[in-house]
N, C-alpha and C positions, 0 to 999 in steps of 0.2 A: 598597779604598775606591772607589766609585761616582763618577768624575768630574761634576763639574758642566759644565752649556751653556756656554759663552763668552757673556756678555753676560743669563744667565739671572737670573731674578726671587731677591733677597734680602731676609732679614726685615726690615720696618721698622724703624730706628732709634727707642728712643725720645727723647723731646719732652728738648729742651735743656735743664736747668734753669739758672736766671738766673745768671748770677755768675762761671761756673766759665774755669778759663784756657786762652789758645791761643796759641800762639807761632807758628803760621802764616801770613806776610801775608797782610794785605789777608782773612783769615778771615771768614767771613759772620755767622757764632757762635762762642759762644767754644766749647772741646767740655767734656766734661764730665770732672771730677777735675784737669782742667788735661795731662793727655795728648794729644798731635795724631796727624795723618795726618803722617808724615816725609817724606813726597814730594810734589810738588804731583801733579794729578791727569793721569795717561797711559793712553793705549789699554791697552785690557785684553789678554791673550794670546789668539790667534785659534785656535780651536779646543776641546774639552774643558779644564779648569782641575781643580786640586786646590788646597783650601786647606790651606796651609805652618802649620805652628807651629815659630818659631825661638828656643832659647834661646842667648843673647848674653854675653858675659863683654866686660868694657873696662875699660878705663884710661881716668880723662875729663882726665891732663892732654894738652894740646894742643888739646883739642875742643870749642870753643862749643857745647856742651850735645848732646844726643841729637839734637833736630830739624833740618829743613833751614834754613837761616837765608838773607838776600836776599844777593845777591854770593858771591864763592868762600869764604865760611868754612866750615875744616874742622870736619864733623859729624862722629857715627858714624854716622846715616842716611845721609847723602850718599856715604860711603864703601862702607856695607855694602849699600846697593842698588846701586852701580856693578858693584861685584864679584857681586852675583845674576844683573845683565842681563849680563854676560858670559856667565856660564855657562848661565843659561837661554834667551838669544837674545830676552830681551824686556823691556820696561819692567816693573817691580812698585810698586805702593805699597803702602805699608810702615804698620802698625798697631803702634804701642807703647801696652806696658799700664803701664807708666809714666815721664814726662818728666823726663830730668835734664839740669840746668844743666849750666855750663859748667863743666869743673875734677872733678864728682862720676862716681863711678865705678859700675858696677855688675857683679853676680857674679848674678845671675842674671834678667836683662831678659827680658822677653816679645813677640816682634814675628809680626804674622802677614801673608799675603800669599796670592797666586792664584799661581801656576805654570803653567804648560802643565804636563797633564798627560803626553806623550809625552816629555816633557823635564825630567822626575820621578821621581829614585830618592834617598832621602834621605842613608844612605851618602856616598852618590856627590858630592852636595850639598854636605855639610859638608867634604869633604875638597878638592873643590876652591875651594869658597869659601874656608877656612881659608888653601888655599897663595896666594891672591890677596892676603887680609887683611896687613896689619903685625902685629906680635904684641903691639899695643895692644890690639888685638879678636879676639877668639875664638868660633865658634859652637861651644856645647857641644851643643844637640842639634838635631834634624831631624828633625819625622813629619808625616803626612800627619793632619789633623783632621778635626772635623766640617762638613758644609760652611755652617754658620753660627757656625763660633767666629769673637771676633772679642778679638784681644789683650788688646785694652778695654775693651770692654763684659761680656765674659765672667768678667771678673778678678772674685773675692770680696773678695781682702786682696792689700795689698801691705804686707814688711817690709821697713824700713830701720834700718842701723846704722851708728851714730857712734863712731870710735876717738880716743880721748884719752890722750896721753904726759905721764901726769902725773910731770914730773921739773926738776930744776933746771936738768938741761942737754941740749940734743939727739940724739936717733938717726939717723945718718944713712940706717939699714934702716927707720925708720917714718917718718922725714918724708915721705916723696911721700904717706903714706893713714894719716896721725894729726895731727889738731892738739898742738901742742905747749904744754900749760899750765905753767906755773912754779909758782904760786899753788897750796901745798898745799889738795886740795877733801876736803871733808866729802861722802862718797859717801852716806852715812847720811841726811843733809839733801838729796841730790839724789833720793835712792827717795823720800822723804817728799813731794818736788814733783811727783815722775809721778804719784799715788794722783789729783787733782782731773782726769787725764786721761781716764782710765777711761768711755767711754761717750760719747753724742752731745754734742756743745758746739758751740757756733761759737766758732772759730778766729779771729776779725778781728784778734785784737789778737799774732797769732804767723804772718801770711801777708801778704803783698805784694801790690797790685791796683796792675796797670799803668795808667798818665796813661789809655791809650786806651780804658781798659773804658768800653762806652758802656751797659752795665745795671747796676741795681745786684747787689752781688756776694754771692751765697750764700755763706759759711765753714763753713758747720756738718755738720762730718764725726764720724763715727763711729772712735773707738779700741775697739780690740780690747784690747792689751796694750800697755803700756809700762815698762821696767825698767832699771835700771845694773846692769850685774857689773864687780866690780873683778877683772881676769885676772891681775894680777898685782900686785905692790908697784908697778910704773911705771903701767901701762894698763888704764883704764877705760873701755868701751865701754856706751851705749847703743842699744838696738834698740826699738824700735815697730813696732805692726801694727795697718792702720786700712783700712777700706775703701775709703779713696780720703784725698789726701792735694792741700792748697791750695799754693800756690806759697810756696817759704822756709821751711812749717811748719815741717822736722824741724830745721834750721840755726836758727833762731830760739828754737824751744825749748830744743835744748841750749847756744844761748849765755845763755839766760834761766838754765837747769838750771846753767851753770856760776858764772854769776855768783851762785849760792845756796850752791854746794857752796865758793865764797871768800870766803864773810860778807858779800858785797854784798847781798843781796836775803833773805828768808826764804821757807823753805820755803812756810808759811803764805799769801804772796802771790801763788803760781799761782791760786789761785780768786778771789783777788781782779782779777789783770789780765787772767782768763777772763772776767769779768762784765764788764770795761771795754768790751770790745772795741773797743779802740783800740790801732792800734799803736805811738803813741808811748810806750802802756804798758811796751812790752817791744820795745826797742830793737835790743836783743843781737841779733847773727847771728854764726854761727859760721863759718870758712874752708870753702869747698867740697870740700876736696883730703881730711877726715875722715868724709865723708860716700858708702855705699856703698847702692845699689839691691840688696839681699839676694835674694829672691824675691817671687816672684806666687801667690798662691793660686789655684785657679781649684775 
């Protein structure tokens, strides 16, 4: 791959659209799908650059969410760029292709970044970032990119999946990454609540807008797919795939989707608290500890 100039011309961004979320202080806009830059902004590496594509495996307990947060709280950004500029002898900011909370895990993240080029062999990369990391975080892979991919903007779809221990009594092998429901569910009634997801909606009345949003907030994202498989007589896992995904959506919907699958709610009322958009329509949120970042399309 062709290194890129240090400090060279990159493609325009495009235009912000109104609404979307950013965890990054003091942020000028918000970014779009609700993904940030995880690092505040640092000198670039001096000399030729390669853009990195990193994929990430975590554990999110411990970790106030993916991005950098004000003060010493432990990220995985904050950690996983510490251990880069070790190894590569320089500051990186860091591109995620999608943002997760605090507590939520993911198995297949997308981060991308500049390297020094002379200081760039991917190998080499994963294995000593890997022995720096805890074994909460894992880089599964490392290659050298296009020199205009960008984590986030390049993503087509992201999917995510939710595991539920539907049982009377606990696991202590899936508590850390299943909520644990009591409340025999009607999985049957919860397939029948994904079908009103299917396609573009706005989302207001199943995603969270922070005090400080100062525009008014776009919700309306595109679902690809949505579905329950029961894996077994205890565990029920949902998964979704959408082009970009609003703050709390998928925790929100599967606490909505559960409170259907235990005779709280009817199936029939997804379409109806999709047309609300209001969130007091749909309350529900589900623990973060069952909720896993799957993959990234690109």
């Amino acid at each position: 791959m062709t290194p890129r100039p240090a400090g060279g011309s990159t493609p325009a961004s495009p235009a912000v659209p109104p609404g979307q979320l950013s965890l990054v202080p003091d942020s000028p806009l918000p970014e779009p799908s609700g993904e940030v830059r995880a690092t505040d902004a640092q000198p670039a590496a001096a000399g030729p650059t390669v853009r990195v594509r990193m994929t990430v495996a975590y554990d999110g307990h411990g970790f106030h969410g993916f991005a950098v947060q004000p003060g010493d709280l432990p990220t995985v950004a904050g950690v996983l760029s510490d251990a880069l500029q070790r190894r590569l002898g320089h500051p990186v900011n860091l591109v995620v292709a999608g943002r997760t909370d605090a507590g939520v895990h993911a198995r297949g993240q997308v981060v991308s970044f500049d390297a020094a080029a002379d200081r760039f062999e991917p190998a080499g990369l994963q294995k000593s970032v890997n022995r720096a990391l805890s074994p909460k975080i894992v880089v599964r892979a490392v290659e050298a990119a296009a020199p205009d991919f960008d984590a986030r903007r390049s993503a087509r779809s992201r999917t995510y999946r939710y595991t539920i221990l539907n049982h009377a009594f606990p696991d202590p092998f899936l508590a850390p990454t299943a909520w644990h429901v009591t409340e025999p569910l009607d999985v049957g009634a919860m397939r029948l609540a994904c079908d009103p997801l299917i396609g573009e909606h706005d989302f207001t009345s199943f995603c969270r807008v922070p005090r400080r949003m100062f525009v008014e907030a776009n919700m309306v994202r595109r679902v690809i797919d949505a579905r329950w498989v029961r894996l077994d007589d205890d565990i029920v896992r949902f998964e979704i795939r959408s082009t970009a995904f609003c703050h709390q959506m998928v925790r929100s919907l599967v606490g909505f989707m559960v409170a259907v699958g235990a005779g709280r709610r009817r199936a029939g009322d997804m379409a109806d608290v999709l047309r609300a958009r209001d969130r007091k329509a749909a309350p529900h949120l589900a623990p973060a500890h069952g909720l896993c970042l799957w993959g990234v399309g690109y």
